[in-house]
C-alpha positions, 0 to 999 in steps of 0.5 A: 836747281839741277839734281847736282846742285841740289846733291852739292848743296846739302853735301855743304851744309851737312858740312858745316853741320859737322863742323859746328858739332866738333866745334860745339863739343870742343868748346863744352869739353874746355868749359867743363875743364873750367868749371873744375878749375873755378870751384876748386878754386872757390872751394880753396877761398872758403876753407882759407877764409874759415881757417883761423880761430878754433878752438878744437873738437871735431871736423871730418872725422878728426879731434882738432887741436886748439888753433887746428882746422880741418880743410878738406878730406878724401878717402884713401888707403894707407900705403907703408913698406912690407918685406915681401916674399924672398926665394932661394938662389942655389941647389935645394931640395925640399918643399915651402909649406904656408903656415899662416899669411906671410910665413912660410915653412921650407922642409928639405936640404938647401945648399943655397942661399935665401934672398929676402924679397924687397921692401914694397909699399903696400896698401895696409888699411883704408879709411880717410885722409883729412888735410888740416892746418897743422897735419894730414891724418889719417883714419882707417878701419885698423890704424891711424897715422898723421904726419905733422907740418913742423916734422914734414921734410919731403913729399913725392908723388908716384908717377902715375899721380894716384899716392904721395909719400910723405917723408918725416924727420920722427919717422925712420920708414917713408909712409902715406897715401894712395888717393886716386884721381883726387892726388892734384887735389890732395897737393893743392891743399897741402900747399895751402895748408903750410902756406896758412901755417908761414903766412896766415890763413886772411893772407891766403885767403886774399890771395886765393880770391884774387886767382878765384877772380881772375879765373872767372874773368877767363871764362870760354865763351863760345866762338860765333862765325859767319861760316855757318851762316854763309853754308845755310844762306 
């Protein structure tokens, strides 16, 4: 074989060397994704199946009701509107002494008007977040919150995908949760639990089975090709 040939020959191979890393890393890549899916979903099937029946006590952290079971718990940070600082808008004359956190002191003249700061959510303490049956609870280091299915109206998540406000009818202000990387988790469960509260913990969990089922079925398998094969040859 000529030099040239020689040169072309592993110009080929180191080709389909190239080709056959990408490919590899791509298919890995989908089954890790996969695999997320698949022991979500398992995980979802044995908290459906274990839910009914209690009598109460205590799981993740939380005294459960008679009936209550606890499905699944993330750490979290409770998020409720805080007034921030406002400014004055106009002639003034003086200085704004800090006298403790949150309270400011203004010594002078103002011919100006004070515009409050807005109402922000805010992180005010930290702790977990525990979805059962009947609610989401809270429990931090300072406060505990829960916000009850039978009062639940509405819930948002931030656009980012990292908190969820949930919005109840005995509660004047919107609260809840900033969660991180473990918010689509947190919205699945939340769908669970008020599917078991309408329809029953044994229904969901067959359900849950039946996409758990149907998902392992759908597993990546790696592509083979004579490609390869063809260049090595």
């Amino acid at each position: 074989m000529s030099v040239r040939k020689r040169w072309w020959s592993i110009g080929r191979k180191q080709e389909a060397v190239t080709e056959y890393t990408d490919a590899e890393r791509e298919f890995h890549a989908e089954l890790a994704r996969w695999q997320a899916d698949q022991d979500l979903l398992d995980t979802m099937v044995y908290a459906a199946g274990n839910a009914g029946g209690t009598r109460g006590g205590v799981a993740r952290g939380v005294l459960l009701r008679a009936g209550e079971s606890a499905l699944w718990d993330c750490s979290a940070q409770l998020i409720e509107p805080r007034r921030q600082r406002g400014y004055y808008a106009g002639r003034s004359s003086g200085v704004s002494v800090r006298v403790t956190k949150g309270v400011w002191y203004r010594s002078g003249s103002s011919r100006g008007q004070y515009i409050p700061g807005p109402e922000l959510q805010t992180a005010v303490d930290e702790g977990r977040a525990v979805i059962t049956t009947a609610r989401v609870v809270f429990t931090g280091s300072r406060t505990t919150r829960e916000w009850r299915y039978d009062k639940l109206v509405g819930v948002d998540a931030d656009p980012a995908q990292t908190a969820v406000l949930l919005h109840v009818i005995n509660r004047q202000k919107v609260s809840g949760l900033v969660i991180g990387a473990q918010a689509p988790v947190f919205h699945s469960y939340l769908d669970i639990a008020l599917d078991i509260l309408e329809r029953g913990n044994h229904t969901v969990a067959r359900e849950l089975q039946a996409r758990a089922d149907a998902h392992m079925r759908a597993q990546p398998r790696p592509e083979t090709s004579d490609r390869n094969n063809h260049y090595y040859g």
